[in-house]
Each structure stands twice: as C-alpha cells, then as structure tokens.
C-alpha positions in Angstrom: -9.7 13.5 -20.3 -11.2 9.9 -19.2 -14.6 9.7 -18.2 -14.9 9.8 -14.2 -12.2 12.3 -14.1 -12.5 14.9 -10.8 -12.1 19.1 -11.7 -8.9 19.1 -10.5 -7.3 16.1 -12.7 -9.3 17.9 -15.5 -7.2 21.3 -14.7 -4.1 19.3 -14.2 -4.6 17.8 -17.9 -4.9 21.5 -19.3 -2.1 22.5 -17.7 0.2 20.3 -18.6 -1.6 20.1 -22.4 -1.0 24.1 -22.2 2.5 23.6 -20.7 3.5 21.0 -23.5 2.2 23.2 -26.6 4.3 26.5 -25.0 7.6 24.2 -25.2 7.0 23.5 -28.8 4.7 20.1 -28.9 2.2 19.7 -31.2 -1.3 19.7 -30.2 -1.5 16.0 -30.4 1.4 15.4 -28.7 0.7 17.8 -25.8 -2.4 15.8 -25.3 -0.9 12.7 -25.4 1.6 14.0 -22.3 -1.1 15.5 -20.7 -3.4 11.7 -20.8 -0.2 9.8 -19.6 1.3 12.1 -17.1 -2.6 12.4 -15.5 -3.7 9.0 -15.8 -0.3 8.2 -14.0 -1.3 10.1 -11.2 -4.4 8.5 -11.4 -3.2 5.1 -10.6 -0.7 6.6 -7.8 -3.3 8.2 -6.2 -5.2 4.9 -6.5 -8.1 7.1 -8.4 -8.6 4.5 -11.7 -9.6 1.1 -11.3 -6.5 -0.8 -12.6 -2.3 0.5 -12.5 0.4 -0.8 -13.9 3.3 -1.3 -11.6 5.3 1.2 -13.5 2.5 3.7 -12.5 3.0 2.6 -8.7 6.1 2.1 -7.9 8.3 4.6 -10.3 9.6 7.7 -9.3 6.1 10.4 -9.6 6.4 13.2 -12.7 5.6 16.0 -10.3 9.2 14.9 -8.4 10.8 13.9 -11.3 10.7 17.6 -13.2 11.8 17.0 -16.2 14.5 14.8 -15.3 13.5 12.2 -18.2 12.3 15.0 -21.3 14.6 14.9 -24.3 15.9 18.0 -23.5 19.0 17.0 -21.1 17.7 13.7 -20.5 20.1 11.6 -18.5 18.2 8.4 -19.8 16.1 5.5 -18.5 17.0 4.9 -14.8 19.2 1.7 -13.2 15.8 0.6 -12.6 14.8 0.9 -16.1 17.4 -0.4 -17.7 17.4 -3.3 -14.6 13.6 -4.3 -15.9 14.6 -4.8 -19.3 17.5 -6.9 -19.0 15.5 -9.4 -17.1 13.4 -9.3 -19.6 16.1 -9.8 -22.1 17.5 -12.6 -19.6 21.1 -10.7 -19.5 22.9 -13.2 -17.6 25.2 -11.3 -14.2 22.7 -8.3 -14.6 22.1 -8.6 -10.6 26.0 -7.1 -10.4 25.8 -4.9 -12.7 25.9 -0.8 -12.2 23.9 1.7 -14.4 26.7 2.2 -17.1 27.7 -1.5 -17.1 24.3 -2.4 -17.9 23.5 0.8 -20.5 26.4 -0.8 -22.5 25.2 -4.7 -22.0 21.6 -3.5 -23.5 23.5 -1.0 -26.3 21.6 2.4 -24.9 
C-alpha cells in the first residue's frame, strides 16, 4: 500500500488483493489490481496529490463491476477507443460509432 494510505484504503487493498487471488491471480498480480484499483480511488476521491484524467473522469471500478475483466469483457469503451484515435490522428473519428471506430483502430 502507498505510504499516507488511511485504514480503510488499506482494507480495501486486501480485499480486493484477497478477491483477485480467489479468482485465480497470482499473488503478484492480485497485488498489482489491488495498487491500481485503490490508488484510482485515491485520485477520485481527491486523496493523492496528483490524478491522471483517466483516474477522474472514467467510469469508477466499484460501478463498473467487472464490466472490463477478461472474463466477458466487452472491450475498451467509445471513449476509450475515441482517446486513442486522436492520438493516432484517425481522420472523421468525431462521426464515428463504437464499432466503426473498433474496426478503424483493428481491436
């Protein structure tokens, strides 16, 4: 857990580290979730000194449920997929919908 960290970010971390490992992650991996998904709500929450608009502005893991795991994953969102074909400089990408775009960026 980050330094600074309050009790109940630590128990969060556990859980989620405990939650990870039941579903078949290794112990490195489930702690790597468990640093990422807390540290996101960190920055949400406005509880670390510096967020990345990803961290703000993206849909928060405890709504999100699962949506994104590889297990039935329906893939990155129009937003997502919107971010990096900017970054790609995909020329129309303003008109584009989700599946027009998924195919544009070959996902």
């Amino acid at each position: 857990m980050p330094a600074g960290s309050s009790s109940k970010r630590e128990r969060q971390y556990e859980h989620i580290k405990e939650s990870s490992r039941e579903r078949g992650a290794s112990e490195k991996r489930a702690k790597e979730i468990a640093a990422r998904t807390v540290n996101k709500e960190r920055a949400r929450s406005g509880e670390s000194k510096s967020a990345s608009r990803t961290s703000t502005q993206d849909t928060p893991s405890s709504k999100r449920g699962g949506q994104r795991s590889r297990s039935g994953s329906q893939g990155p969102t129009y937003d997502q997929l919107y971010a990096e074909a900017r970054k790609r400089d995909i020329h129309g990408r303003s008109s584009m919908n989700k599946a027009e775009l998924e195919r544009k960026l070959g996902k």
